[in-house]
N, C-alpha and C positions, 0 to 999 in steps of 0.2 A: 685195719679194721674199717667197714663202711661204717661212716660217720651219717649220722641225720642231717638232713639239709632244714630242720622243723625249726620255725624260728625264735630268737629265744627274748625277744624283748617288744617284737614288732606285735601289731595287730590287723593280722590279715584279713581280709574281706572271703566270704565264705559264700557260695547261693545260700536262698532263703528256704528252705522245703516249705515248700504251701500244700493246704489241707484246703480245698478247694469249693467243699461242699460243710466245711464245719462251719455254721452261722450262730451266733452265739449273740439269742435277743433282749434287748434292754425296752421297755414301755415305757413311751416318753408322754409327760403330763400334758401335752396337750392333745393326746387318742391317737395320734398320727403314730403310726409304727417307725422304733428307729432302731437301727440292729449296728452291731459292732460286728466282726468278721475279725476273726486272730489266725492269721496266716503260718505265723513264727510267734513262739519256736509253741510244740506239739507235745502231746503230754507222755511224760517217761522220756524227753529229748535230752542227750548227754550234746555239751559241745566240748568240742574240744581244748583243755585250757591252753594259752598261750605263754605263760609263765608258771614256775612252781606256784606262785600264790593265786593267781587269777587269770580271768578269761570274760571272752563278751559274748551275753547273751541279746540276741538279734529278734527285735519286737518289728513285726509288720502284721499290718491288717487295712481293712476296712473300715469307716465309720461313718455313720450319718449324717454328723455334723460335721465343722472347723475344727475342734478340737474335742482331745479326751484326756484322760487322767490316768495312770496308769502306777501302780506301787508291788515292787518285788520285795519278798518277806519271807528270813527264816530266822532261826536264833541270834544269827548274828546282826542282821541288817535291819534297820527301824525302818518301821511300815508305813512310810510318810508318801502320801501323794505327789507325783509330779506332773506339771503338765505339760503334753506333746501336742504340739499342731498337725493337723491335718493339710494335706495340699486344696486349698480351694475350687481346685476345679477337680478332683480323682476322688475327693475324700478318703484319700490313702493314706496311711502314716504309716513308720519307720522309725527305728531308732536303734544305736548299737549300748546296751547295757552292762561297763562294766563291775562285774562282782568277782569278791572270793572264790578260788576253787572250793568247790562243795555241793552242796545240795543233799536232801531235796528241797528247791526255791518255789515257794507260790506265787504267782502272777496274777493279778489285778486288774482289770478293766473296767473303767467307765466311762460314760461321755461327761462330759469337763460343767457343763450346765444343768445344773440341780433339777431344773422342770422338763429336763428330758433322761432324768435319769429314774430307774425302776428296782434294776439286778447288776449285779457285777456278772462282767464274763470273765471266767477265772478256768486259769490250768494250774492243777494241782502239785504237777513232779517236774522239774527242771534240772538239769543237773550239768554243772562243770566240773570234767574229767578227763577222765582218758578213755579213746575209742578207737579201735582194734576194727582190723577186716578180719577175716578168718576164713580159707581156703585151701581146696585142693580135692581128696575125696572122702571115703565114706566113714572114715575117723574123724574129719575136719563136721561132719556134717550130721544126721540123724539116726545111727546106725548102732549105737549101743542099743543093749537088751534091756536095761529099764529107763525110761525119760527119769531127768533130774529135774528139780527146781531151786529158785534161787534161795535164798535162805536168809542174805543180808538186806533185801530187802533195795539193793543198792544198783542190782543189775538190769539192765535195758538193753532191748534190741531192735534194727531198725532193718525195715524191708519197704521199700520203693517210698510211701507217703505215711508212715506212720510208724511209731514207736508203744513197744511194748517191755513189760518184765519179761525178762531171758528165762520163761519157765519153756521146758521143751516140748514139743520140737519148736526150731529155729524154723523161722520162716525165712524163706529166702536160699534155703540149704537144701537135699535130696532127705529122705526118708522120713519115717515116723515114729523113731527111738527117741535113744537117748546121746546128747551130746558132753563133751568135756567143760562148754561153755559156761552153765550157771556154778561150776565148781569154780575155773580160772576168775572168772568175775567174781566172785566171793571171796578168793583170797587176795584180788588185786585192790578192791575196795578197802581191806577192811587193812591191807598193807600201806594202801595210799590216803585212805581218809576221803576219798571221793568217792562218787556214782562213777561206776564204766559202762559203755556201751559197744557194741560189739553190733556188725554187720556179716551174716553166717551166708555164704555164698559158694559153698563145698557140693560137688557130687560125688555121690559113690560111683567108684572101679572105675573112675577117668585116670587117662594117662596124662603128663607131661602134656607132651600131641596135641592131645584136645584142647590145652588149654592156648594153645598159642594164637599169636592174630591171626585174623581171616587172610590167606594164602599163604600161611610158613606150608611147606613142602618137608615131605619123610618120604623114606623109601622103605619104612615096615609100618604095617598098618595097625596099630593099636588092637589090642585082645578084643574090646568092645568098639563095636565099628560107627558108632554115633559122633557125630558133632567134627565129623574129615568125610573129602571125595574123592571118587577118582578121578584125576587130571590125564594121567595116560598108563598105560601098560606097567606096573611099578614104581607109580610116583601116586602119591596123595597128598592132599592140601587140607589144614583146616579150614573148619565154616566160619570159625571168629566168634561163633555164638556162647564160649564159656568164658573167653579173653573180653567181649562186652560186657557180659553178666556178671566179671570180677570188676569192671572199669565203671559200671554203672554207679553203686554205691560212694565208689570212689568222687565220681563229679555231681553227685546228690550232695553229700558231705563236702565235697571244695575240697582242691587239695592240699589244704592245711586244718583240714577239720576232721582226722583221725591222725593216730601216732604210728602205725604201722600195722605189715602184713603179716598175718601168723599162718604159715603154708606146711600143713601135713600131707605129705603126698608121697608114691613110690612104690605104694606095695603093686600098682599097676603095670609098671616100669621093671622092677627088680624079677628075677628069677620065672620070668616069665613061661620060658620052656621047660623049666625044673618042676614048674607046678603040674604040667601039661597038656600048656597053649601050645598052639603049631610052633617052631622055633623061628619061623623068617616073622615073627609079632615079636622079639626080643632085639630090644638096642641096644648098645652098648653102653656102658658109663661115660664114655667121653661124649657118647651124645645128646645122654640124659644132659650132661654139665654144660652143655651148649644150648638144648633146649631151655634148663632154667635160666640160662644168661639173659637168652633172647626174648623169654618172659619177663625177666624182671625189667631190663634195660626199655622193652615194649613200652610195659606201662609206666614207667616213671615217666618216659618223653611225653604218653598221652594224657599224662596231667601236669608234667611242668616242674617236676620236684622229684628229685630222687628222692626213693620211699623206704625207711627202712625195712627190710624184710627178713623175717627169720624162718630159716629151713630147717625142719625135724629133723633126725636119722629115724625114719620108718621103713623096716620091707620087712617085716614080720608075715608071716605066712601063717604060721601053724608052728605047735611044740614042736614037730620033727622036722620043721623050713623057719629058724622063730630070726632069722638074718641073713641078708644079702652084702656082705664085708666089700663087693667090688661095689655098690649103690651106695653104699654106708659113705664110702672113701669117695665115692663122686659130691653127695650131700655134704659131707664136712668141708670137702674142697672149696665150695660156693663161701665157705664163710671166711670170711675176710676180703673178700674181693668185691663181689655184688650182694652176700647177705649177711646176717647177723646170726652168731649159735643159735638154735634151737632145742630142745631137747631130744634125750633119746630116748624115745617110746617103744623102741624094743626091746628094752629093760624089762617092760611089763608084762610080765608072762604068768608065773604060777598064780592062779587063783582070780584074774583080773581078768581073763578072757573069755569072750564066749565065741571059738574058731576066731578069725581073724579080726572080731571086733572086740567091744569092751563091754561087761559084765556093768553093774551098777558102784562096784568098791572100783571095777577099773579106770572107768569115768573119772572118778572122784580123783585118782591120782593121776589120772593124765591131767585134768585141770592143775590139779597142783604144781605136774612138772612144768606146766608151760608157764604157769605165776613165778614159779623159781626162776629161769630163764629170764624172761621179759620183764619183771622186777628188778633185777639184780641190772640189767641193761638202761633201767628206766631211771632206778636209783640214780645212773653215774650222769643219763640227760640232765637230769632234775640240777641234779647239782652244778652239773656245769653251768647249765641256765641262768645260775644266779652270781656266777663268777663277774669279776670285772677282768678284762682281757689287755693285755698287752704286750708290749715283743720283746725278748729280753737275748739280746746277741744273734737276733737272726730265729729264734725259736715261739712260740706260745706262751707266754707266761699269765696263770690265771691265782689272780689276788681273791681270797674269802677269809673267812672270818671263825673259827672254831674256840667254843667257851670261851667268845669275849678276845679271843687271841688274833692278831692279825696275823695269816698264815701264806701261803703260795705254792704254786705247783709249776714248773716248766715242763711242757713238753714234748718230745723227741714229734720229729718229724713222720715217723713210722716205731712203733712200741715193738719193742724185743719180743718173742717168745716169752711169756710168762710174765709179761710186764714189770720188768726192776725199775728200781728205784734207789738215789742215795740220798740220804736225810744228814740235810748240814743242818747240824744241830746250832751253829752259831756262827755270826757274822757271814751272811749269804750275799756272795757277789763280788767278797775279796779272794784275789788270784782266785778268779775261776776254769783256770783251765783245763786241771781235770775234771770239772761238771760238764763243761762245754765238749770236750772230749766223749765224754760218757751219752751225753745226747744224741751225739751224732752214733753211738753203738746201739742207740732205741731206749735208752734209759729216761725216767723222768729224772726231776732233780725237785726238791721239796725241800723247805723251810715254815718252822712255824715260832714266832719272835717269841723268846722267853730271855728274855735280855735281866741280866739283875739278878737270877733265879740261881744259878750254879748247881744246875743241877741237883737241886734239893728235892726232897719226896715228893711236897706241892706240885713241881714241876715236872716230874715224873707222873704222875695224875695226868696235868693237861695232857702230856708225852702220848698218854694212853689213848684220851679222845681222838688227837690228830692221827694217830696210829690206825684207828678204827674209822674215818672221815678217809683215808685214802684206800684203805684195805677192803673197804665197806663197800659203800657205794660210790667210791673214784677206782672200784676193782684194779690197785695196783697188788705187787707180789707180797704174800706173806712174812717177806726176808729180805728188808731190803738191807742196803749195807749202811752203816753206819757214819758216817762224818764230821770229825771232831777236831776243828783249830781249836788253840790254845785254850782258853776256859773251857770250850766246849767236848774236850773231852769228859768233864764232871758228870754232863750231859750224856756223852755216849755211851761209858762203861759204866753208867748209874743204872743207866735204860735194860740197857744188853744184859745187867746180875739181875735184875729184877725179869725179864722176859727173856732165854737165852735162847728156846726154840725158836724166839722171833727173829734174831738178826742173822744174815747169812757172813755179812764179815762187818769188818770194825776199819777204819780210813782212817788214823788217827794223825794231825800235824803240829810239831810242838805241843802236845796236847800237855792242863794239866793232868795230874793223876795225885795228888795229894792237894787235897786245897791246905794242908800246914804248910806248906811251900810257895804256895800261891794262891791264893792273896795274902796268907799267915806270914808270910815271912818268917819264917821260924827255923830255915836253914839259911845255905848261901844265897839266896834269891834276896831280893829286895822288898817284896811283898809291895802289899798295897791296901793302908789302913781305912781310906773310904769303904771297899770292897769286902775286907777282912770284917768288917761291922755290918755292911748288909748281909754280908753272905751267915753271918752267926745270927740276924732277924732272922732269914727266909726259912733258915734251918731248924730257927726255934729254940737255940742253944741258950740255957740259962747263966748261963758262964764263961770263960776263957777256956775254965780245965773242963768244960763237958764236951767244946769244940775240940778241945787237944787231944780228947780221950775216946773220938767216933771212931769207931772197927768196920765203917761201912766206905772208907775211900778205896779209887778204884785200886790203888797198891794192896791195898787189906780182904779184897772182894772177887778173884779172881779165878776163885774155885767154880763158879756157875758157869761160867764161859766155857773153862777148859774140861768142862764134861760134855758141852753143845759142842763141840771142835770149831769152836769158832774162830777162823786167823785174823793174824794184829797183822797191818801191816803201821808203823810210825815213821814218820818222816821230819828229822829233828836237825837243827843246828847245834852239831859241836861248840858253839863257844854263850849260848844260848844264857844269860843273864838272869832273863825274865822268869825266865822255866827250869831250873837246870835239869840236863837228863841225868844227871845223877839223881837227883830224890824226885826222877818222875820215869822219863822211858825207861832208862837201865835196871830200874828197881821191878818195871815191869817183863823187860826183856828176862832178868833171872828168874821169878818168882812164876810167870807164866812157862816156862820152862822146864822148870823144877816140875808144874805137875803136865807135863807133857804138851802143852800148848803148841801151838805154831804162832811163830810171831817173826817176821821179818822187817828187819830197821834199816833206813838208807839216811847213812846219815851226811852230811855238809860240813866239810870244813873251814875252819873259820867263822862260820855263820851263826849272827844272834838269832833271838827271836825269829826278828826278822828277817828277811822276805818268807813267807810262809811257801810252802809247794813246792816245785820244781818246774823252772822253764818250760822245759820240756815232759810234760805229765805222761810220755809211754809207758814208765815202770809202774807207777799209779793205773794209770788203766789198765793194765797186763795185769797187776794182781789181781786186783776187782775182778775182770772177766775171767781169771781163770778162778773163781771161784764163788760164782754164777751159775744155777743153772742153766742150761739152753734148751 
C-alpha cells in the first residue's frame, strides 16, 4: 500500500500566498498615514496541520514602522499581544505561528506604538486542517444538477490568490452546478474536529490524456480533442495545460501544505466506443493503468514528495452502460502501488443521477463516499503520526498509548491481503519466533500490557478499546488470531467467549485455562499465592469460595467458541509443572471436542513450562495461515 511521505513531527516551510492589493489601514496619531499590509495567511485560509494536534500558521505583511503587535485568538488560546519586529530597511515582517489544529483563529494586527495606532487589521477565519486537491472531470468538478452549500460552516476553498466558503460552484473547476465538495468537507470537518480546505481543479469529459505533462505522446486521440496535438500522422501529444493547472495549486500550497489528491475520473476513458465515439478514441485498460502511473509519478517528482492519491472506480455511463468491469479492474489495480482506495461511485445509481451526473441527494452521497474513504485512510495517518517508532527484529515497531495502557504494533514489511494480525495477549517478545515468522507472511504483531490483570472482565474492557484502536483507525482485520503464553491464555479465551465473531483462531502455548490451577494451586500445580490474591482483587472476588465457584474459566466457557468454529491450536509441554495439561489443555482438548470443536495439540516431551514455542515455529505458522483468510 503507498505509504504518505507527509511529515509526521517536522515543520516544513510552505510559500506564503500573498494578497498583493489587500492594504489594511491603521491612522497614526501624528496625521501621517501608516498602513499595515497582511500578506499571509488570507481569510477562510486552511493550512495544513503537521501533527494530529497542531500546525503553523505563517504571518507575513507589511508595515510602516519597526515593529507591530499581533494576537491570534479563539476559545482555546488567550488573546495576549505579542511583539514582532519588522526588518529595518523592507518594513516587512514574518513569523511562523504555532497553534492547535482547529479553527476558526482570529488574527490581530497593530503597529507596536500606541500614537501610531488607530484600527486593528484583522482576518477573521483561519484554520488548521486538512486540504485536499480534487481532480479529474465533470464529477470531480461543477456538474451536478443542484449547487450545494456548506453547512458546517467549516469548509473553504482556494483558487489561485484567495480563499473562500466551498459553497458552489468551485472555483477553479469547469462548470456551474453542483459539486460533491461542500458534502465531503462537512463530513470530514465535523469527523475531524477541524476546517478543511479543498482546491477543485476538475474538467468535464477530460480524459487521462489530457491530463498528462506537456509532451506525453498517444496514439488515439481523446473523444474531446482539447488540451493534445498533432505531432505527426497517428501520434499526439499533450499541451501540459491540465497537468500545470493540477501542479499549480499544488506549489501555491507547498508541497506539504495539503494531505492528498482525490481523482475522479474515467468515464472519458472507459467504454468509449460502446457509447458511440469513433472506436480508434478507445484505449485500453493497460494503457489507462500506464497513463495514471505516469500522472501520478509526474507530479510527485514536480513537487518533491510523493503524494498520496486516491483513485475512484467511476465509468458509469448511464442505467443501461452504469460500468466499465475492464476500467473498474485497471482503477483498482493503481491501488497499492502508485494510489490509495478510492471509492466506488458507481454504486450510485437509482435515484442519485441525473444521466451521467449527480442529482442534488447524489452529491450529497458522493461526498459522503469519498469522507468514508479518505477518513478511514486519514484516521490510520493521524494515528501513526503520533506513534513513537522503532525496530523490533528487523521490522517497524510503533509504541502508543490506549486508555492509559502502554500498547504496540509491529509491522510486516508488506501487509497480507486483508491485513492480519496476532494479538499476544501477554509477555511480548519472549520466543518470538512464531511472530517474526508471521511478519515476514505480511502479518502485524500487537501487544497491549495488561500485566497483573488475568484476564479479568476490567481487562477485557481495555481488550475492547485496543481491539477497536487497531481495527479502527490502524484499519487491521476484523479477526485476528489470538496468542496466548501461559497466564495469557485467561486473556485469550476470556476475549474470544466474550466476542467469538471476532477472533479468527486461538494460538495458545502452555496456556492457563483454569486460574484454580494457576495461580490457585488447587490441583497438582504449585500455584502462586502472590498472584492467587491479586488475581481475586482484579476479579473482585469477595471470597476464596466465590473464586472457587466462577463458571466463566476458559475450561467452563467453551460453548461460544465452538459455535464461531474457531480452531485451538495448543502447544504444551508434557511434563509441564507450572501448568499441568491435565487440569488446563486436556480438559480443554475433551470438552472442546465433545461439542465439535477443532483443536489441534503438539505436544513436547519431557518438557516443563518451559521453553515456551517450538524452535522451529513452521507447524505454528502452517496453522495460523491455514486458517486465515487470503
Amino acid at each position: 500500500m503507498q505509504r504518505s511521505l507527509f511529515p509526521r513531527s517536522a515543520s516544513p516551510r510552505r510559500p506564503i500566498l500573498l494578497l498583493p492589493f489587500c492594504c489594511l489601514l491603521i491612522g497614526a496619531a501624528s496625521g501621517m498615514a501608516a498602513s499595515i499590509r497582511i500578506e499571509s495567511p488570507l481569510e477562510y485560509q486552511v493550512f495544513q496541520r503537521e501533527t494530529l494536534k497542531s500546525g503553523t500558521i505563517e504571518l507575513q505583511g507589511l508595515a510602516a514602522g519597526d515593529e507591530i503587535e499581533y494576537r491570534l485568538s479563539d476559545s482555546r488560546l488567550p488573546a495576549s499581544w505579542q511583539l514582532l519586529k519588522a526588518d529595518a530597511t523592507t518594513h516587512r515582517f514574518k513569523a511562523r505561528i504555532p497553534v492547535p489544529a482547529g479553527g476558526w483563529y482570529k488574527l490581530e494586527v497593530r503597529a507596536a506604538k500606541e500614537e501610531e495606532r488607530d484600527t486593528d487589521a484583522t482576518i477573521e477565519h483561519i484554520g488548521v486542517g486538512e486540504v485536499f486537491i480534487v481532480a479529474g472531470q465533470s464529477n470531480s468538478a461543477n456538474h451536478g444538477s443542484e449547487q450545494q452549500r456548506v453547512e458546517s460552516g467549516l469548509v473553504s476553498s482556494f483558487h489561485g490568490s484567495e480563499w473562500t466558503l466551498a459553497n458552489d460552484p468551485q472555483r477553479g473547476a469547469s462548470g456551474s452546478g453542483g459539486s460533491f465538495i461542500p458534502a465531503f468537507g462537512d463530513a470530514m470537518a465535523v469527523r475531524f474536529g477541524v476546517p478543511i480546505g479543498v482546491a477543485a481543479v476538475g474538467v468535464g469529459s477530460s480524459s487521462v490524456r489530457q491530463w498528462l505533462p506537456g509532451g506525453s505522446r498517444m496514439t488515439n486521440l481523446p473523444t474531446v480533442e482539447s488540451n493534445v496535438r498533432l505531432v505527426e500522422p497517428g501520434i499526439w501529444e499533450s499541451t501540459g495545460e491540465l497537468f500545470d493547472q493540477l501542479i499549480k495549486p499544488m506549489t501555491q500550497l507547498g508541497a506539504h501544505g495539503f494531505r492528498a489528491v482525490l481523482w475522479h475520473q474515467g468515464e472519458s476513458d472507459a467504454g468509449q466506443a460502446r457509447a458511440g465515439y469513433p472506436a480508434d478514441r478507445q484505449i485500453t485498460r493497460e494503457q489507462y493503468r500506464e497513463f495514471m502511473e505516469k500522472l501520478i509519478r509526474a507530479a510527485s517528482r514536480q513537487i518533491g514528495r510523493e503524494i498520496p492519491w486516491f483513485v475512484a472506480q467511476t465509468t458509469f455511463h448511464s442505467v443501461s452502460d452504469p460500468a466499465d468491469e475492464e476500467f473498474r479492474a485497471a482503477q483498482k489495480a493503481l491501488w497499492g502501488s502508485v494510489a490509495l482506495e478510492g471509492p466506488d461511485t458507481d454504486s450510485l445509481t437509482d435515484g442519485l443521477r441525473d444521466g451521467v451526473h449527480f442529482n442534488g441527494e447524489g452529491l450529497k452521497a458522493h461526498g459522503a463516499l469519498w469522507a468514508q474513504k479518505v477518513g478511514s485512510w486519514l484516521d490510520q495517518e493521524l494515528a501513526a503520526a503520533s506513534d513513537q517508532h522503532s525496530d523490533w527484529n528487523g521490522y517497524k515497531r510503533a509504541d502508543f498509548v490506549v486508555e492509559g495502557r502502554k500498547a504496540l504494533l509491529v509491522a510486516p514489511m508488506s501487509a497480507a491481503p486483508g491485513k492480519p494480525w496476532i494479538w499476544r495477549t501477554e509477555f511480548f517478545g519472549h520466543e518470538p519466533q512464531a511472530d517474526i515468522a508471521l511478519l515476514g507472511h505480511g502479518f502485524h504483531v500487537a501487544y497491549i500490557d495488561l500485566q497483573n490483570m488475568y484476564g479479568a472482565p476490567v481487562s477485557l474492557d481495555l481488550m475492547d478499546q485496543f481491539y477497536a484502536e487497531l481495527t479502527g483507525r490502524r484499519g487491521l482485520s476484523p479477526k485476528p488470531v489470538l496468542e496466548g503464553f501461559s497466564r495469557g491464555g485467561l486473556f485469550a479465551y476470556n476475549w474470544a467467549a466474550r466476542h467469538p465473531d471476532q477472533v479468527g483462531a486461538i494460538y495458545a502455548d502452555a496456556p492457563v485455562c483454569d486460574f484454580k490451577s494457576w495461580p490457585g494451586g488447587k490441583g497438582a500445580g504449585q500455584g502462586s499465592p502472590g498472584d492467587w490474591e491479586r488475581l481475586k482483587s482484579v476479579y473482585r472476588f469477595g471470597s476464596e469460595d466465590e473464586a472457587l465457584a466462577y463458571r466463566f474459566n476458559p475450561i467452563d466457557n467453551l460453548a461460544p467458541l465452538a459455535s464461531a468454529h474457531i480452531p485451538l491450536l495448543h502447544v504444551v509441554g508434557e511434563a509441564d509443572k507450572t501448568v499441568p495439561i491435565e487440569e488446563n489443555t486436556l480438559l480443554i482438548k475433551e470438552r472442546y471436542g465433545k461439542l465439535g470443536g477443532e483443536i489441534e495439540v503438539i505436544s513436547k516431551p519431557g518438557v516443563d513450562h518451559h521453553p515456551h514455542s517450538l524452535k522451529d515455529p513452521e507447524p505454528i505458522v502452517r496453522f495460523i495461515l491455514r486458517h486465515t483468510p487470503r
